[in-house]
C-alpha positions, 0 to 999 in steps of 0.5 A, a space after each residue: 446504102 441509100 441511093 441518094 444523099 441527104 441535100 447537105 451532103 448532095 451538095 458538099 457532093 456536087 462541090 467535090 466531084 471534080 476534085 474527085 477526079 484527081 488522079 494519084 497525085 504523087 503525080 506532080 512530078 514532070 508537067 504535061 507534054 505530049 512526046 513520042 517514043 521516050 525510050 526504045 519504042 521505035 517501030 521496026 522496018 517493014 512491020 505489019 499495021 494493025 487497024 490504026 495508024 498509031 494508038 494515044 496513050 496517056 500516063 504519069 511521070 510517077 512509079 505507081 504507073 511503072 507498067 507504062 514507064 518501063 513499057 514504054 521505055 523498053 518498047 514493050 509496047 511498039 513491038 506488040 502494036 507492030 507498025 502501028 505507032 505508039 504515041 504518048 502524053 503525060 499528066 499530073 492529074 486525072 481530070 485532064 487525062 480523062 479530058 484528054 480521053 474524052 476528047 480523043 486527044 488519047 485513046 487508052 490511060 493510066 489512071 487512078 480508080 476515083 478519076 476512073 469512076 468519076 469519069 464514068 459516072 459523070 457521062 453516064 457509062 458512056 465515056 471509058 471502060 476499065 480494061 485491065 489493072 497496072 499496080 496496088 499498094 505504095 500509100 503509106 500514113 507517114 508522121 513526125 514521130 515526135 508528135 504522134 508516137 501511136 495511131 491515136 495520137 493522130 487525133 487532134 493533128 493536122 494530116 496532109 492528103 493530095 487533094 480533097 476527093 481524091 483517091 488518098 483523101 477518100 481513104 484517109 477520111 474512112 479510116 478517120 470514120 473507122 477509128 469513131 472520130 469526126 471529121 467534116 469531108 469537104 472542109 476537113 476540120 474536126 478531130 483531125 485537121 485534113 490538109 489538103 496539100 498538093 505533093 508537089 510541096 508536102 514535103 516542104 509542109 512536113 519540113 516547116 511544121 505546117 503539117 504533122 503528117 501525112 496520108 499519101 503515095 510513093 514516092 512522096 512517102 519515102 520523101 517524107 521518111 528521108 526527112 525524118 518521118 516515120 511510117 505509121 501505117 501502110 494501107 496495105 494492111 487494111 485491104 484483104 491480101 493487102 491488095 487495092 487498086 492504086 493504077 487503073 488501065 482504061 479506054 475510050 469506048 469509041 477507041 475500043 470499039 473501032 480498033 479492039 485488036 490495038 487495045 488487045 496489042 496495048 494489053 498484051 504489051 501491059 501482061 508482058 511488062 509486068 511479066 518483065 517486071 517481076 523477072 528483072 526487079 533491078 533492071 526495071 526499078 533502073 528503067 523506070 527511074 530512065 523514064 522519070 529522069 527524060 520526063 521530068 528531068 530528075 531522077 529519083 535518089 537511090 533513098 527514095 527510089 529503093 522503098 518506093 519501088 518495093 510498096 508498089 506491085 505492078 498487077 494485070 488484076 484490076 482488083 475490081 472489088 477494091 475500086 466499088 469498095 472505094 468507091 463505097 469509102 467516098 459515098 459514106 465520107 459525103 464526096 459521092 452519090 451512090 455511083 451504078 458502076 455496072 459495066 464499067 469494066 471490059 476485060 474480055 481483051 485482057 483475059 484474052 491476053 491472059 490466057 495467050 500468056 498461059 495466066 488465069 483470068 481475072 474478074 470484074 466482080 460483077 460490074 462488067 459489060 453484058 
């Protein structure tokens, strides 16, 4: 693969990295805000400080980031950090997490693999480093099935992905590639119509007509199917062990090297939530959907919720093969120069926590610091 794109598509390039950076824009739900101790994170009497006084952490009011909701809301996280308070912001999308990041506005975030590479490439290494994986999956291709019965009558329809650049268009337009059709990245017109649409209003899209289908996370995908939609594809089934990375955990590089025992505490608290997750199902779809409704005001309906919460799996795995082979996806579609993602993963804390936890470790395919 060449390491530079031709002018045309260095420049289409150049347009698309910021957009690029929009994290996983099932995030529209809830706005930004900065709050404190949502749910049960309250620090106990007398507990011991780690090196900080408190630790930043940033997520999306959205299922696909359920290891920070339910940690959060259950206080996973305050009883690792101790009586060093757990602090919290939420976003709708990846650039003003990574902004927040840079900023110092928060420490450690939840966040989607294209804001995650965008991040660090665009600083030149220097900005964040992925530690540790929160969820796979949950992205499904949902259509009208009176107009398009078969995954070639996409062809000639009109196809809504959140936003141009962002983690589902880029996987939209390299299946569109896959199935020999042509579709220019940056305007989205060609064989298929890409309609880039905000999820916040893609059902009210789907409902009027103006599109026919659409490539998007949970739980606007479920939306979709409670009005009617049928699910075509779930791209899932297009990764090896149907796994790739949909949710990130990353870190400011200054954050990580001032204070690694918070950033191990934060990663001890991710490992046991998941770990909680997966034992209590139930209670945690519940206190997942508790952290929705504080946050942005409204919960989730039982029809929504219930299949949503089932395509998503939460994971301390990074999938770190998954995000250089998305990050491929975006340089063939013409979003993307070639990115050197050497060292963009540090999971030394996590796998420390990992073997705390009696669990293997987990690899950084090679793209890890020295």
């Amino acid at each position: 693969m060449p390491a530079t794109l031709p002018l045309r598509r260095s420049l289409a390039a150049a347009a698309a990295l910021p957009l690029l950076a929009v994290a996983l824009t099932a995030c529209g739900y809830g706005s930004d805000k900065a709050k404190d101790d949502p749910g049960k994170s309250q620090v106990a009497a007398g507990a011991k400080k780690l090196s900080a006084d408190s630790v930043k952490i940033g997520y999306f009011p959205n299922l696909t980031h359920a290891t920070a909701l339910v940690g959060d809301q259950q206080g996973i996280f305050q009883k690792e950090l101790g009586g060093t308070r757990l602090k919290v912001s939420t976003f709708n999308a990846g650039p003003s997490e990574i902004e927040a990041l840079n900023s110092g506005s928060i420490d450690i975030g939840w966040i989607g693999p294209s804001p995650a590479i965008n991040g660090y490439t665009t600083s030149q290494g220097k900005s964040l480093r992925i530690i540790g994986g929160s969820a796979s999956g949950g992205v499904k291709l949902v259509v009208n099935p009176k107009k398009i019965k078969s995954l070639d009558d996409v062809k000639g329809k009109k196809i809504a992905t959140p936003q141009l650049g962002n983690t589902q268009d880029v996987a939209f337009l390299n299946w569109i590639a896959s199935k020999g059709w042509k579709t220019d990245a940056t305007s989205g017109k060609g064989d298929v119509s890409v309609v880039r649409t905000d999820n916040k209003v893609t059902p009210d899209a789907y409902a009027s007509g103006s599109i026919d289908g659409a490539w998007v996370p949970e739980p606007t995908a479920s939306k979709l199917v409670q009005q009617g939609g049928k699910v075509l594809l779930d791209e899932s089934d297009l990764w090896p062990q149907k796994k790739f990375v949909i949710t990130n955990i990353v870190v400011s590089q200054k954050f990580l090297k001032e204070h690694p025992d918070v950033v191990e505490a934060v990663l001890r608290g991710s490992v046991n939530t998941n770990a909680w997750i997966k034992a209590h199902p139930d209670a945690a779809k519940a206190s997942a959907n508790a952290a929705l409704k504080k946050l942005s005001g409204k919960a989730l309906p039982a029809d929504v919720l219930d299949p949503a919460w089932k395509s998503i799996q939460t994971t301390d795995d990074p999938l770190a093969a998954t995000l250089s082979t998305e990050a491929d996806h975006a340089v063939k579609a013409g979003l993307l120069q070639k990115p050197d993602l050497k060292g963009i993963y540090d999971l030394r804390p996590l796998n420390k926590a990992l073997k705390a936890a009696g669990r293997p470790s987990v690899s950084d395919a090679g793209l890890g610091v020295k």
